[in-house]
VOKE-199907 format. One line per 3 residues: number of its first residue (from 1); for each residue x, y, z of C-alpha. Coordinates in steps of 0.001 Angstrom, whole numbers, plus 500000, padded with zeros to 6 digits. Example, Ala and Ser with C-alpha at 12.3 -4.5 7.8 and 13.67 -1.06 7.14 Angstrom:
2
1	512300 495500 507800  513670 498940 507140 $
***
This chain:
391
1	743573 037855 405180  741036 040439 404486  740717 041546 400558 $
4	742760 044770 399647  739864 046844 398940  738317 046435 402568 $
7	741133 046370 404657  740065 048670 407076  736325 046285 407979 $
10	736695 044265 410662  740548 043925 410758  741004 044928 414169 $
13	737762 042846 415604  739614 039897 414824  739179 038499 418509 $
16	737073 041083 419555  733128 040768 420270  731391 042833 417936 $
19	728899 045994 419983  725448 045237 419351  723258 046976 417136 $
22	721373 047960 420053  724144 049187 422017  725474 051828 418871 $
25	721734 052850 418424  721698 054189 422260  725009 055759 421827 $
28	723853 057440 418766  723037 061443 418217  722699 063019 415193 $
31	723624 066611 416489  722075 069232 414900  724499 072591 413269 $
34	724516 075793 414270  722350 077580 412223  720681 075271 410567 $
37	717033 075083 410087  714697 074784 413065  712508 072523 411318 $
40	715302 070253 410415  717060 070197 413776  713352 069028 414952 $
43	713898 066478 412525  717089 065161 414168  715730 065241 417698 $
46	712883 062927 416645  714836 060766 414246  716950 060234 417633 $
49	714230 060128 420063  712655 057295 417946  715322 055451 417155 $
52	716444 054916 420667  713206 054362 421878  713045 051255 419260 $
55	716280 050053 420229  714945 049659 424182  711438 048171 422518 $
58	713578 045657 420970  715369 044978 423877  712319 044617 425820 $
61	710869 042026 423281  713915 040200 423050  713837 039447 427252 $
64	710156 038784 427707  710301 035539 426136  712816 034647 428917 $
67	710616 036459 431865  707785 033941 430502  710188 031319 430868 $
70	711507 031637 434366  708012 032606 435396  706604 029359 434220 $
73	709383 027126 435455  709181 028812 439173  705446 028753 439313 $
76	705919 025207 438226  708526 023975 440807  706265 026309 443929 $
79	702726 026673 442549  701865 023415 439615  701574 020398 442624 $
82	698794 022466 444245  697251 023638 441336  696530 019931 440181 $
85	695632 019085 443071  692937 021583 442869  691485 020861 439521 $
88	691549 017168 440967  689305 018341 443648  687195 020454 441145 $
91	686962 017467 439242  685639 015301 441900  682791 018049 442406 $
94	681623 018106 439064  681276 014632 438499  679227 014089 441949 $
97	677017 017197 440656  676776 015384 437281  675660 012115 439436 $
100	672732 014748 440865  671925 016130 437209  670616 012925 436297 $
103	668973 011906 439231  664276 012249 440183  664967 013738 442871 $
106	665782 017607 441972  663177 019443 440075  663731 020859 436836 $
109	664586 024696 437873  667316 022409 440471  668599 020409 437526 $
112	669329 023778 435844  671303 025306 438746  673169 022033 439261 $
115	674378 022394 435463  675074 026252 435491  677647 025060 438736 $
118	679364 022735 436776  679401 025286 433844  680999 027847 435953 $
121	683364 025036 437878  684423 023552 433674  685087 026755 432661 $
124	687369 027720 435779  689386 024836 434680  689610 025231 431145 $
127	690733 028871 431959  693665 027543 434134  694973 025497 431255 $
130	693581 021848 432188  691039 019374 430307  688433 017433 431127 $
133	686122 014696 430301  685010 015325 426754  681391 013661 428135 $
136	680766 017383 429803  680411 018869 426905  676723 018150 426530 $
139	676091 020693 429553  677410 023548 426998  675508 022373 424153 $
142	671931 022354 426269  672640 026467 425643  673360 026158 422082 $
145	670482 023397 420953  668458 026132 422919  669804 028719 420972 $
148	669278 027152 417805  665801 025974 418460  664367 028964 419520 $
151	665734 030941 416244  667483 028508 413244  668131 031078 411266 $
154	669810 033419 413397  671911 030508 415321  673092 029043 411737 $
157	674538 032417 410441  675862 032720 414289  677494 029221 413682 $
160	678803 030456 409701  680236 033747 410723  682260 031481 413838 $
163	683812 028987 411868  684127 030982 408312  682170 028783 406183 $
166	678700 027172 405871  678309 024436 408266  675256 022496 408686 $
169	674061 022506 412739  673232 019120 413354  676972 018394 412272 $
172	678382 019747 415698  675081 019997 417828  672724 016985 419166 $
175	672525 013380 418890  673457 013075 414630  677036 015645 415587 $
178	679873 014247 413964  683421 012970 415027  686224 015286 414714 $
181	687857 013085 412385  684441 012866 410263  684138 016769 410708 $
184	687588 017095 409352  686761 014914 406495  683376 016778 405425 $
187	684724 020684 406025  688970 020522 406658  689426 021467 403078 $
190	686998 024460 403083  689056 025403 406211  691970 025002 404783 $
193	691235 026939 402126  689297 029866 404179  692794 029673 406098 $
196	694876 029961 403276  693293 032511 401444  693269 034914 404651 $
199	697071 033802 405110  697304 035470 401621  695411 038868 402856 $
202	697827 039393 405614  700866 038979 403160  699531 041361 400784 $
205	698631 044293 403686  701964 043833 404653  703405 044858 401467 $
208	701149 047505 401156  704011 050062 402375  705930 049350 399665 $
211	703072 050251 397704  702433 053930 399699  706123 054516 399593 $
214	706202 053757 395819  703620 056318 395285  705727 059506 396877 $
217	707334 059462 393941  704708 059952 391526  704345 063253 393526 $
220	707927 064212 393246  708854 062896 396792  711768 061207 397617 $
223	711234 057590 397715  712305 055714 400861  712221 052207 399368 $
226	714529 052838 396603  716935 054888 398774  716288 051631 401224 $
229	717521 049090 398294  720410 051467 397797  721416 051427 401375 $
232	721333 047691 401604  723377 047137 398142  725855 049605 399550 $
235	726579 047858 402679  726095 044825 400858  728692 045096 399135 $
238	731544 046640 401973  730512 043853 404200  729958 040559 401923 $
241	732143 037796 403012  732237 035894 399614  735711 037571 399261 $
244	737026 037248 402640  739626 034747 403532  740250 035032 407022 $
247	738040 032683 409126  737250 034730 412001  736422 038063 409912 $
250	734113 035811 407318  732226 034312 410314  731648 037863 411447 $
253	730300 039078 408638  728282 036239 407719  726249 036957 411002 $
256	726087 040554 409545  725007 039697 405907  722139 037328 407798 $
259	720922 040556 409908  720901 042363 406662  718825 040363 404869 $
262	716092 040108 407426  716296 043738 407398  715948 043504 403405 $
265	712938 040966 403724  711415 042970 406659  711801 046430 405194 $
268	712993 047038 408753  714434 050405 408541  715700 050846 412257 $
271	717693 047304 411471  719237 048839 408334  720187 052058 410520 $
274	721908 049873 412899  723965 047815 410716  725058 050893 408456 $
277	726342 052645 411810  727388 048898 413141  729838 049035 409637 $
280	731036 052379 409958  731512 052715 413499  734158 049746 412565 $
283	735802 051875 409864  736186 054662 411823  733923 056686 409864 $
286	731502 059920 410561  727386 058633 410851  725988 060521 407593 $
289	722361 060771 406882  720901 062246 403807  718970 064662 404894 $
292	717030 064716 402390  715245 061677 403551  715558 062279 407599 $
295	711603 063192 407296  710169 059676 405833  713334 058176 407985 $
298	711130 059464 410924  707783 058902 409728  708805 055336 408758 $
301	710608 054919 412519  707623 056033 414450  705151 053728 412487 $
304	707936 051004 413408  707807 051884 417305  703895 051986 417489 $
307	704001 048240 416005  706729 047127 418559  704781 048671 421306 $
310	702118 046813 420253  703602 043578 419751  704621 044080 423875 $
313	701527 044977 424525  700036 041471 422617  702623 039829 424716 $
316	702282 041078 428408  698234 041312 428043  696866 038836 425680 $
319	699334 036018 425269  697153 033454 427430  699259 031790 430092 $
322	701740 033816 429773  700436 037055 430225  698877 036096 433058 $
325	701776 034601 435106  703060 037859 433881  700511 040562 435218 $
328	699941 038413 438800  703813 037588 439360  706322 039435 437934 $
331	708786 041708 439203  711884 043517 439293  713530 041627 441968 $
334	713282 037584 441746  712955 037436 445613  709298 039114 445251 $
337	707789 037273 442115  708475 033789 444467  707037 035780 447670 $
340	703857 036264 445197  704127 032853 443770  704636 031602 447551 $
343	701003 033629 448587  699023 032135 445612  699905 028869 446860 $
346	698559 029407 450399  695446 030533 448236  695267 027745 446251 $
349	695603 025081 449319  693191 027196 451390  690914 026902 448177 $
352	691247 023313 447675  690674 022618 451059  687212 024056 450575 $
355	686190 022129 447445  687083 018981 449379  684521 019793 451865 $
358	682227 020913 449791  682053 017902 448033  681254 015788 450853 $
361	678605 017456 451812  677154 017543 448219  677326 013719 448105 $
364	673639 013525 449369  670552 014937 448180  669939 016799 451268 $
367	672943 018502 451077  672728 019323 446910  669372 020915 447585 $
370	671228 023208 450732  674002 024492 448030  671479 025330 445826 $
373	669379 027746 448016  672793 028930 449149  673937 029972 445980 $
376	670902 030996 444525  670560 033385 447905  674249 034645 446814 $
379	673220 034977 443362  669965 037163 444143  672234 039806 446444 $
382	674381 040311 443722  671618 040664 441155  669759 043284 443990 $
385	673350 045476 444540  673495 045748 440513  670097 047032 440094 $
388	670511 049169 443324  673438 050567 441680  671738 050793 438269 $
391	668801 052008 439305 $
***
């Protein structure tokens, strides 16, 4: 049995499913009163405009990590067998150019082709999300041992500004490069360290807010933080389930205390918004704002929306795999992301078909020497059409 003074919370949600946060934010309109200020009824339109437009943001965030999911498990089940078969095939090729690399019988300019193909063939795979040999890797570092001995000085504060602390070249270039486990040994604690302290810096920007907010009131402004904490101990209080008997009800508004402390911890205004109206949508009561804070509400709400939309954008464009089985695949109906799926298959076979060939014929010197003018006949027509087009 709910507590005497907050029998009218939750009493009649008993065996009910509570509305989501979401779902009271889109019904939501602070209507502006006749007669009242047009500034302030601009206020209200934006206030609602943003807050909605948060509440579909946050909807969108909360389904792409289940897009990602059914996009890798159909691209898995239609597209995965042929793609390994084609790194297979790409791997075959690289170690019968790698045969070639080490053989008398191409001249140094060949020997330098051969290894910019397998550079190009290495990174192609690395870039669909496979490994390979770690004996390879001596192909990239011919660039970098190049780099550095053409200019030390520059190459070693190249190296420094990469990994965030001073790190001697001959520890990850050449003959004398050390293990990973001795590199961890000899520079994981500066790392560590490095990583911590810039762990540190992001925790401290994102309290800076507070900060800003803190300093309205130096100028006489209303401060948004303090009427925040004031918010949250208010519903804090109607909605804690310390006092509650009743099972059901308590779970409820367990679940609610939970969302109200991430709100608390996040300074997440639009998630305060929506459990205030969540609480007194259940008691039946009228959505009141103060007013005198529906300026900073917006300010605060649009800053909020600009970070969501860029936390989609992070996610659809630059999330590695994902993001790319995103932008080449999905869509609104199922039936066409597995038609598209379906067509970079055929691709991929059609693809792997040639590298099968290809490698055959590359298996003798004859026909190593044949690629090469080919490709270096492929590479000088591009080079031409950019300096037609340039100059």
């Amino acid at each position: 049995m709910a507590s005497n003074t907050q029998t009218s919370l939750f009493d009649t949600y008993e065996n009910v499913q509570l509305p989501s946060s979401t779902d009271i934010i889109k019904s939501l309109n602070i209507k502006a009163k006749p007669g009242e200020d047009p500034g302030l009824s601009k206020l209200k339109h934006n206030f609602n405009h943003r807050l909605k437009g948060i509440a579909k943001l946050k909807d969108e965030i909360e389904k792409l990590p289940k897009v990602f999911a059914m996009l890798n498990e159909n691209f898995s089940k239609i597209v995965k067998p042929t793609e390994e078969s084609l790194v297979k095939s790409k791997l075959e090729l690289i170690e019968t150019m790698d045969s070639a690399f080490n053989k008398k019988s191409f001249s140094e300019s060949q020997r330098e082709y051969i290894r910019s193909l397998m550079l190009r063939e290495l990174n192609s795979i690395s870039e669909m999300g496979y490994e390979y040999d770690e004996k390879y890797e001596k192909y990239f570092e011919m660039d970098m041992l190049e780099m550095s001995e053409g200019s030390t000085e520059f190459f070693q504060e190249m190296v420094n500004d990469m990994m965030g602390i001073d790190v001697d070249i001959e520890d990850i270039l050449g003959e004398k490069k050390l293990s990973p486990e001795a590199f961890e040994e000899k520079y994981g604690k500066e790392i560590n360290e490095k990583a911590k302290a810039f762990k540190e810096e992001q925790e401290n920007q994102k309290q800076q807010p507070k900060s800003r907010q803190t300093a309205t009131k130096e100028l006489g402004e209303p401060d948004l933080n303090l009427h925040f904490m004031k918010t949250y101990k208010n519903i804090a209080k109607r909605i804690h389930p310390d006092l509650e008997q009743n099972a059901t009800i308590r779970k409820e508004k367990e679940k609610l205390m939970q969302e109200l402390a991430s709100a608390k911890d996040d300074l997440d205004l639009f998630q305060l918004i929506s459990i205030k109206l969540k609480v007194e949508q259940i008691e039946n009561k009228e959505v009141v704002l103060d007013e005198a804070y529906l300026k900073l509400y917006a300010e605060r709400l649009l800053e909020q929306k600009k970070n969501l939309e860029t936390d989609i954008f992070v996610m659809k464009k630059q999330s590695g795999r994902n993001s790319w089985l995103y932008q080449n695949f999905h869509a609104q109906h199922a039936t066409t992301t597995r038609k598209r799926l379906e067509a970079f298959q055929k691709e991929l076979l059609s693809e792997n078909d040639y590298y099968k060939e290809l490698n055959k014929s590359l298996k003798t010197v004859k026909g190593m020497k044949e690629h090469i003018r080919a490709e270096r006949k492929v590479d000088d027509s591009m080079f031409q059409d950019i300096f037609d087009v340039n100059y």
